[in-house]
N, CA, C and O of each residue as an XYZ file, in Angstrom:
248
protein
N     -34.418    -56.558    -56.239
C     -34.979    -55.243    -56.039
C     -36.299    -55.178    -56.791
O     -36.303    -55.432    -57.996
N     -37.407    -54.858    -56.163
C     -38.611    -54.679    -56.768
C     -39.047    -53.035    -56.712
O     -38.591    -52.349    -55.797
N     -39.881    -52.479    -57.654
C     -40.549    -51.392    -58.386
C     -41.777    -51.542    -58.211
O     -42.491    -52.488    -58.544
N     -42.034    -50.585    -57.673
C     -43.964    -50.148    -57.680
C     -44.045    -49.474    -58.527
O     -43.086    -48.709    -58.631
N     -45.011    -49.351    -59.458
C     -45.201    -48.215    -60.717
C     -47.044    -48.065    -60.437
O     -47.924    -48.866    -60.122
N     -47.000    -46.521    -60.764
C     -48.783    -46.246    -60.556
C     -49.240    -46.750    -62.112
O     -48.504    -46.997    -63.068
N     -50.512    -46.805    -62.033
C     -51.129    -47.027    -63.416
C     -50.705    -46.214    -64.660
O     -50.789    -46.473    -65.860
N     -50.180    -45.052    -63.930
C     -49.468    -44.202    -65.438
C     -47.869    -44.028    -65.234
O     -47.128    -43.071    -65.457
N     -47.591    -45.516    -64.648
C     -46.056    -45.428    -65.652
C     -45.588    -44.741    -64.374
O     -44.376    -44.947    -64.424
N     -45.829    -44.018    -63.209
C     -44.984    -43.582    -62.168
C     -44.522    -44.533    -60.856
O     -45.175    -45.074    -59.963
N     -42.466    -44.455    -61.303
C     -42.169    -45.130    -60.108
C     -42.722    -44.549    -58.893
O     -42.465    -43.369    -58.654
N     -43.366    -45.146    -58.186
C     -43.673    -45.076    -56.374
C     -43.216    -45.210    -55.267
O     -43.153    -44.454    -54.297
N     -42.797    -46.521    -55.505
C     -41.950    -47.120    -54.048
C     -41.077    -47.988    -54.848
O     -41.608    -48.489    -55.839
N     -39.699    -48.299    -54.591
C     -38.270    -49.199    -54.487
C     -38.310    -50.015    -53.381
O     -38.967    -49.493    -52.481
N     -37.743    -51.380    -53.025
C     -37.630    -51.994    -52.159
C     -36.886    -53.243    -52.001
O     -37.514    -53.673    -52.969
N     -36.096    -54.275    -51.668
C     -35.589    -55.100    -51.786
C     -36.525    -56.604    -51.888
O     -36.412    -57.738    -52.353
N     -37.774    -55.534    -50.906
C     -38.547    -57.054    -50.061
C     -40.040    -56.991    -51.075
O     -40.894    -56.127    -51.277
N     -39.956    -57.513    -51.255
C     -41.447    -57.433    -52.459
C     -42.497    -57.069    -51.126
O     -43.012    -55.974    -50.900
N     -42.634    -58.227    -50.391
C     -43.379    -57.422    -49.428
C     -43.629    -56.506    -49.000
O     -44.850    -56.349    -48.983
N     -43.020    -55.616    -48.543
C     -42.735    -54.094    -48.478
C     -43.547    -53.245    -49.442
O     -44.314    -52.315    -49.193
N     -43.250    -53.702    -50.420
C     -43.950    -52.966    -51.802
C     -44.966    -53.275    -52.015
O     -45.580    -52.496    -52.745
N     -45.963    -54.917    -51.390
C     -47.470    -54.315    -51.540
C     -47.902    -54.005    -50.383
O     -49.110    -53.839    -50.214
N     -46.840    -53.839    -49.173
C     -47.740    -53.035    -48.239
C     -47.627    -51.490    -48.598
O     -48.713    -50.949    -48.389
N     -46.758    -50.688    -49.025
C     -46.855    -49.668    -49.710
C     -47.948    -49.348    -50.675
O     -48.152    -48.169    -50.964
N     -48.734    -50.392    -51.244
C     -49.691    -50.107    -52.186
C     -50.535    -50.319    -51.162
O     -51.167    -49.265    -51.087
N     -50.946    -51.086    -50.287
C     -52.173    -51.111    -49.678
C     -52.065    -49.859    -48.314
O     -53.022    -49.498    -47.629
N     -51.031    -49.503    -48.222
C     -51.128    -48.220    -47.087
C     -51.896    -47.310    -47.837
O     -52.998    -46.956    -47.417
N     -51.424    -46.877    -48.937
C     -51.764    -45.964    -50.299
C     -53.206    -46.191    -50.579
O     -53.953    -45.308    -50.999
N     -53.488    -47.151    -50.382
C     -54.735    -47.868    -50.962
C     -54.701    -47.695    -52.350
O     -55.614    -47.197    -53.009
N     -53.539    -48.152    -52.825
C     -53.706    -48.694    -54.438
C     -54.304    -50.264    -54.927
O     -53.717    -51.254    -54.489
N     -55.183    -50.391    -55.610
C     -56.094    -51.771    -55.716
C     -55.400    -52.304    -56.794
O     -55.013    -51.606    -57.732
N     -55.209    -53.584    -56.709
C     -54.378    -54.229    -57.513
C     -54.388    -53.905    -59.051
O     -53.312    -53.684    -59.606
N     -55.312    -53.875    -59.606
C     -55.564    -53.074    -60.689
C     -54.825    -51.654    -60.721
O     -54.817    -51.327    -61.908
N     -54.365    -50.924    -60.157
C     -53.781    -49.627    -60.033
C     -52.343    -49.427    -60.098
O     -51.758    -48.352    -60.224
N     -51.821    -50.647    -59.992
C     -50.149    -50.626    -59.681
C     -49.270    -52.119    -60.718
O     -49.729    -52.849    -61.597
N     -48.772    -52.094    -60.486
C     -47.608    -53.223    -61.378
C     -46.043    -52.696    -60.560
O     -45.340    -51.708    -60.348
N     -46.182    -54.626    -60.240
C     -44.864    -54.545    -59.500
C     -43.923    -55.365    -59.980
O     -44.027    -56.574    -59.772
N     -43.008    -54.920    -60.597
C     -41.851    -54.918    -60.982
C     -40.356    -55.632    -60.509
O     -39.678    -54.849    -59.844
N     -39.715    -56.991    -60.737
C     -38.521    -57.321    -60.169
C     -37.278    -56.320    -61.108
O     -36.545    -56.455    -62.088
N     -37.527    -55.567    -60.359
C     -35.606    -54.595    -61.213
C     -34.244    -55.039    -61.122
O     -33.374    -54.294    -61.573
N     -33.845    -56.419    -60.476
C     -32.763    -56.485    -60.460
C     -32.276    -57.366    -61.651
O     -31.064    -57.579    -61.682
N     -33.276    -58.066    -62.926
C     -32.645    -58.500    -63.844
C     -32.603    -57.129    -65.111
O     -31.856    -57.086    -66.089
N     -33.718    -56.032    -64.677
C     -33.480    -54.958    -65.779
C     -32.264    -54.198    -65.630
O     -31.536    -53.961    -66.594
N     -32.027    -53.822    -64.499
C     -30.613    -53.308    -64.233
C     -29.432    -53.267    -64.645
O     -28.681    -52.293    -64.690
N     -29.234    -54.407    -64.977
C     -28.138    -54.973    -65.421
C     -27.730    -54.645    -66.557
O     -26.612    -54.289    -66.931
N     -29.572    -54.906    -67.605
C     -29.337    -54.695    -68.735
C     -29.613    -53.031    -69.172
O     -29.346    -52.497    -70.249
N     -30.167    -52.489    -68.088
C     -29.822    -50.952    -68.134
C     -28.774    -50.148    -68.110
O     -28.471    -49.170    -68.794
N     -28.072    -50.892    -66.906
C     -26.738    -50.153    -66.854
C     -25.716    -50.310    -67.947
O     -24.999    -49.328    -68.136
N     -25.494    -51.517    -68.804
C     -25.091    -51.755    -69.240
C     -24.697    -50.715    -70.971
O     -23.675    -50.368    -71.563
N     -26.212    -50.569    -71.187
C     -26.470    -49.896    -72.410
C     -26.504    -48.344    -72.505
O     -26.718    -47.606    -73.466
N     -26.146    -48.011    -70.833
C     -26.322    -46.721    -70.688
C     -24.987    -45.821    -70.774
O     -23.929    -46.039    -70.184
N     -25.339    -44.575    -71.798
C     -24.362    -44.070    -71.531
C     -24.861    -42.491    -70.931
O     -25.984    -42.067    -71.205
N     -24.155    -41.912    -70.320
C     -24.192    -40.432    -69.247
C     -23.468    -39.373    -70.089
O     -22.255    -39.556    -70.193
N     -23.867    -38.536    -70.575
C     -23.185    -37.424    -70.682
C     -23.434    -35.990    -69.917
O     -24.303    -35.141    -70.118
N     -22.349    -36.029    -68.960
C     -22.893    -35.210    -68.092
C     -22.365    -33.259    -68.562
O     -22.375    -32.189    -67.954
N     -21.953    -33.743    -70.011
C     -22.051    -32.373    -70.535
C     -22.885    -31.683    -71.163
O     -22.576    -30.630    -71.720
N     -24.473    -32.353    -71.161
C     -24.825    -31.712    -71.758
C     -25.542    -30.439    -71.284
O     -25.072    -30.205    -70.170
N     -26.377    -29.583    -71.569
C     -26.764    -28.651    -70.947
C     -28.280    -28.438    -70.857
O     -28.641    -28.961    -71.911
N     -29.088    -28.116    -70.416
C     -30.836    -27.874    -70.152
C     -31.200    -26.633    -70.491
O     -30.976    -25.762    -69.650
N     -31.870    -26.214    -71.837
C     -31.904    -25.057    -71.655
C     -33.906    -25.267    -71.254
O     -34.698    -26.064    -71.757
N     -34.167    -24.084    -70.082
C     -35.354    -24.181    -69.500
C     -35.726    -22.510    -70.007
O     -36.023    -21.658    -69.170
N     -35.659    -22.224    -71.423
C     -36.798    -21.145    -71.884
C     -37.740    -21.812    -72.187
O     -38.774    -21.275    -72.583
């Protein structure tokens, strides 16, 4: 699984096919300089792993 990220750190596009993902940057017209592409399927692993969910917590939005 590969990750498109913009120059500031924003995921863009997901994809299996790396290909895919720099035609997504060049539809976009992102210039190679503008993007960093990312293989996610060895971070994953070690993401999921370390992650924990607490889905009690609460948001307060004042």
């Amino acid at each position: 699984m590969y990750g498109l990220y913009d120059k500031e750190g924003i995921l863009r596009f997901i994809d299996s096919d790396k290909d895919a993902c720099i035609a997504y940057a060049e539809l976009f017209e992102l210039g190679s300089t503008n993007y960093c592409l990312m293989d996610l399927a060895n971070d994953t692993k070690k993401v999921m792993g370390n992650t924990i969910l607490d889905q009690s917590l609460e948001v307060n939005n004042n």
